[in-house]
C-alpha positions in Angstrom: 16.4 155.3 166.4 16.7 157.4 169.7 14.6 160.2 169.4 16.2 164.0 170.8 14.3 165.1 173.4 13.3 168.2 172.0 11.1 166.2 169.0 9.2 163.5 170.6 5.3 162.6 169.5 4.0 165.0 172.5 5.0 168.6 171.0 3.8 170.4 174.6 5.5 167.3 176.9 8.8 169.9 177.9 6.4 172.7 178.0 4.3 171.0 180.7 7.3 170.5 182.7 8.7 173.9 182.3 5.4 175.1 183.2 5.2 173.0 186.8 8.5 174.6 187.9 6.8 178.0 186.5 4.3 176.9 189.2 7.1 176.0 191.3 9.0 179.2 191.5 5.6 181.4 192.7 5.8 179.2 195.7 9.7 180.0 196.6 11.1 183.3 198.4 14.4 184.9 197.3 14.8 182.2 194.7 18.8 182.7 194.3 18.8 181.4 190.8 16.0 183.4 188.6 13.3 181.3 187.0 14.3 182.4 183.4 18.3 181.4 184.0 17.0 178.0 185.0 14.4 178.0 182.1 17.7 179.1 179.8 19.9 176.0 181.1 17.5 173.5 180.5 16.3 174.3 177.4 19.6 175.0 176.0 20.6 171.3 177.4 17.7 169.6 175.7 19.4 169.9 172.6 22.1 166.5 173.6 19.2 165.1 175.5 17.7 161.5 173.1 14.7 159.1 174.5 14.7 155.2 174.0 10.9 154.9 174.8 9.2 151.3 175.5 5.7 150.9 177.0 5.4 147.9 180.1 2.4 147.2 178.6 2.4 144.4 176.0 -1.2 145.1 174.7 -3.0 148.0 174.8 -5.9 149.2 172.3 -4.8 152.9 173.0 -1.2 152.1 171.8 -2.1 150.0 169.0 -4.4 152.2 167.7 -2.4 155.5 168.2 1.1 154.2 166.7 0.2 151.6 164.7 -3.2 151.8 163.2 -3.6 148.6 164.4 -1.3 147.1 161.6 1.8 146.6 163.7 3.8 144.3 166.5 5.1 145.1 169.6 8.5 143.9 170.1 9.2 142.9 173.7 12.6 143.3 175.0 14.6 142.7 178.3 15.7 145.7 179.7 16.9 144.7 182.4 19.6 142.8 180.4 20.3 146.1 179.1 20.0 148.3 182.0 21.0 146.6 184.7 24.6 145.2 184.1 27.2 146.7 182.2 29.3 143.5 181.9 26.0 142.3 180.1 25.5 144.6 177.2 27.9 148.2 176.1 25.9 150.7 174.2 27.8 152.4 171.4 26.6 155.2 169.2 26.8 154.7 165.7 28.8 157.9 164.0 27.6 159.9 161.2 30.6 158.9 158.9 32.0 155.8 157.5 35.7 157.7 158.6 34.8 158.5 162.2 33.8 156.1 164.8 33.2 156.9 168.5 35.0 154.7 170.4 33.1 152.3 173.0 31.0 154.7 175.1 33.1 158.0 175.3 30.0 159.7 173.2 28.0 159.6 176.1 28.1 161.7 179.0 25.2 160.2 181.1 22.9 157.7 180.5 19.4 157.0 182.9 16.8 155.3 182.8 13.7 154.5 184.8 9.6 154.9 184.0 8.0 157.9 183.0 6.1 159.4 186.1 2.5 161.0 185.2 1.0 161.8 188.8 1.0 165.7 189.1 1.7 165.8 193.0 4.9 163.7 192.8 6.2 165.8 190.2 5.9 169.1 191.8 7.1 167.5 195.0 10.5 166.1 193.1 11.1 169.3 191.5 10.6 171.6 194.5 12.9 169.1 196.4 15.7 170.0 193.8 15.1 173.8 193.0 15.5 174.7 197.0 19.0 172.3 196.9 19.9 174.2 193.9 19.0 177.8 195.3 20.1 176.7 198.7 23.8 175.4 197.2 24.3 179.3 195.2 23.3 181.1 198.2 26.3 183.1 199.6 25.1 182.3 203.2 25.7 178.9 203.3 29.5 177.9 204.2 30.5 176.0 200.7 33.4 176.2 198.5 33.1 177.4 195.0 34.0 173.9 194.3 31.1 172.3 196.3 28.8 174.4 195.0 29.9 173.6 191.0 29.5 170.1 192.1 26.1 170.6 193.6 24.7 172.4 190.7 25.8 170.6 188.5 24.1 167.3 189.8 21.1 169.4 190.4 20.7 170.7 187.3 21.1 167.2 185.6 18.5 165.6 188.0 16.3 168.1 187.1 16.7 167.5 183.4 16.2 163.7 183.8 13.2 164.3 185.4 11.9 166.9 182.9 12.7 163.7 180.2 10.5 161.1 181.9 7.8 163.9 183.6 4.2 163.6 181.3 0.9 164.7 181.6 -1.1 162.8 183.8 -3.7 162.3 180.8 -1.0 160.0 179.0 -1.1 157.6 182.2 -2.5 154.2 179.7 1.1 154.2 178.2 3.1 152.7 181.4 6.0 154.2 179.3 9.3 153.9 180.0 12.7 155.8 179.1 16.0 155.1 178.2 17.7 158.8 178.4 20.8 159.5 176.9 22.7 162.6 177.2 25.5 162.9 174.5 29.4 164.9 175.0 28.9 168.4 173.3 32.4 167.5 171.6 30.5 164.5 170.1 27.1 166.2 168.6 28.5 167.0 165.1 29.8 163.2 164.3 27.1 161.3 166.0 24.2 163.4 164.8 21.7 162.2 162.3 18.3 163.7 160.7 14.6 162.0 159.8 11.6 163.0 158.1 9.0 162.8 160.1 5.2 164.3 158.8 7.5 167.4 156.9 9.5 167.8 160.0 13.2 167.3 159.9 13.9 165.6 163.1 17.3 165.2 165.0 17.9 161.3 166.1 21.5 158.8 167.1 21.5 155.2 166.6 22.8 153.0 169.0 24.2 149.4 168.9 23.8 146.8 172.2 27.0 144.4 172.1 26.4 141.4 174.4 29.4 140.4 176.6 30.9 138.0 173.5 30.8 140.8 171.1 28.2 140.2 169.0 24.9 142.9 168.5 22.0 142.0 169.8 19.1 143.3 170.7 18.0 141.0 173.3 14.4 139.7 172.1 12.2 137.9 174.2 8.8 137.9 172.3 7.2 139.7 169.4 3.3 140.6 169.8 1.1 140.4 166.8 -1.7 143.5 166.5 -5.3 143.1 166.8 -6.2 142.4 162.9 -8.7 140.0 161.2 -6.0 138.2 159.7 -4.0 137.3 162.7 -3.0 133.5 161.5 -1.5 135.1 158.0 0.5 137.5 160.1 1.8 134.9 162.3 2.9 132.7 159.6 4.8 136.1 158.0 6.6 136.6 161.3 7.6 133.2 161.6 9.2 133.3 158.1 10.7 136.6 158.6 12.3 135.4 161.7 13.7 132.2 160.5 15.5 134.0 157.4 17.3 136.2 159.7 17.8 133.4 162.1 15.9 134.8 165.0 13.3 132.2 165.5 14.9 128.7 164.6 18.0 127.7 166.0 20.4 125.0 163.7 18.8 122.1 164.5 15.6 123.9 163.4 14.1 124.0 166.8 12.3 126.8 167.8 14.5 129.6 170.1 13.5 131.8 173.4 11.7 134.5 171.1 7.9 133.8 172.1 5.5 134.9 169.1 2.1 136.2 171.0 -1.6 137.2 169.6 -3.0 140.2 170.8 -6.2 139.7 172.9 -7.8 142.5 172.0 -11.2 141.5 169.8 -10.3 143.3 166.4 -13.6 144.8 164.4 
């Protein structure tokens, strides 16, 4: 389930960044785009804006206790399987009815990735870097085309909204989280769009298949971390049935396959 970015766990995470470039703005004279026509834009965008988010970090109490209640397992996956070739693995979104299927990736307009940044200086720095392009590209002084500055803004503006997607608050830092951001076609919302219960809130969400290079889904695995719990041998023993019946952990001659089944470290009391 990819998550719009508009509902994620941290209600106040767009706020924070809205309120750096708030900071931002106070800093910059004869700003040629106001502060509440950018605030307008990005907002408005957030609403085809939807966040993969993993953690780097394989074992954290923080996380365990947080999202799991220390009941759960952390599934480990190979991004860069994902991310970093194309010919490896195509993403397609999975439509809202049986009648209408997206076809390959043409429900995407962008897609981004990278690791959520938390340091407070580096933020402001990035964002300052790309209001002054932005301001700099609509000013009528400089010699552009009305073509070069579309072009311009337009990157801006979608820089700026990656950021703002992967931009937290420095007090989140024990995460080490990282995003896959996906930015749908308006034209594809309605047939893509799906909705969730979460705590009495009704929240927006896409589901996306992986298909390896041989066509096939996958999702590719490469270990499964068991909680911090007192009964850590039972759970292991669960898993490893769980995993043969879908035949994740066996392979045909019965030997055991690449996923790696891992015990937390973390004393449990």
């Amino acid at each position: 389930m990819v998550t719009n970015s508009e509902f994620l766990n941290d209600r106040e995470e767009i706020l924070y960044s809205i309120d750096i470039i708030e900071e931002i703005y106070k800093t910059i004279d004869n700003g040629v785009i106001d502060i509440k026509t950018l605030k307008k834009l990005l907002v408005d965008s957030l609403k085809y804006k939807f966040i993969l988010s993993f953690s780097l970090n394989n074992d954290s109490i923080g996380l365990w206790g947080n999202y799991t209640n220390f009941e759960g397992y952390n599934i480990e996956v190979d991004l860069k399987n994902i991310v970093g070739s194309k010919e490896n693995f195509k993403k397609y979104i999975i439509a809202n009815s049986k009648n209408i299927t997206p076809k390959g990736n043409n429900a995407f307009y962008h897609e981004a990735f990278g690791k959520v940044i938390y340091d407070t200086v580096e933020q402001k720095e990035i964002l300052k870097s790309l209001i002054l392009i932005l301001n700099q590209s609509l000013d009528k002084s400089f010699n552009l085309t009305e073509e070069e500055r579309k072009v311009i803004k337009e990157e801006v503006l979608s820089k700026i909204l990656y950021y703002i997607n992967i931009f937290k608050h420095p007090g989140f830092k024990q995460e080490e989280e990282y995003r896959l951001v996906f930015t749908l076609n308006k034209d594809s919302y309605d047939r893509v769009i799906k909705f969730t219960n979460r705590n009495g809130v009704i929240i927006p969400y896409i589901e996306i298949k992986f298909i390896n290079k041989d066509g096939k889904w996958e999702i590719p695995i490469t270990s499964i971390t068991i909680g911090p719990k007192t009964n850590i041998e039972l759970a292991q023993k669960g898993l490893e049935r769980l995993l043969e019946l879908h035949q994740l952990y066996l392979d045909s001659k019965g030997e055991k396959e690449d996923i790696t089944i891992v015990k937390s470290q973390i004393p449990y009391r």
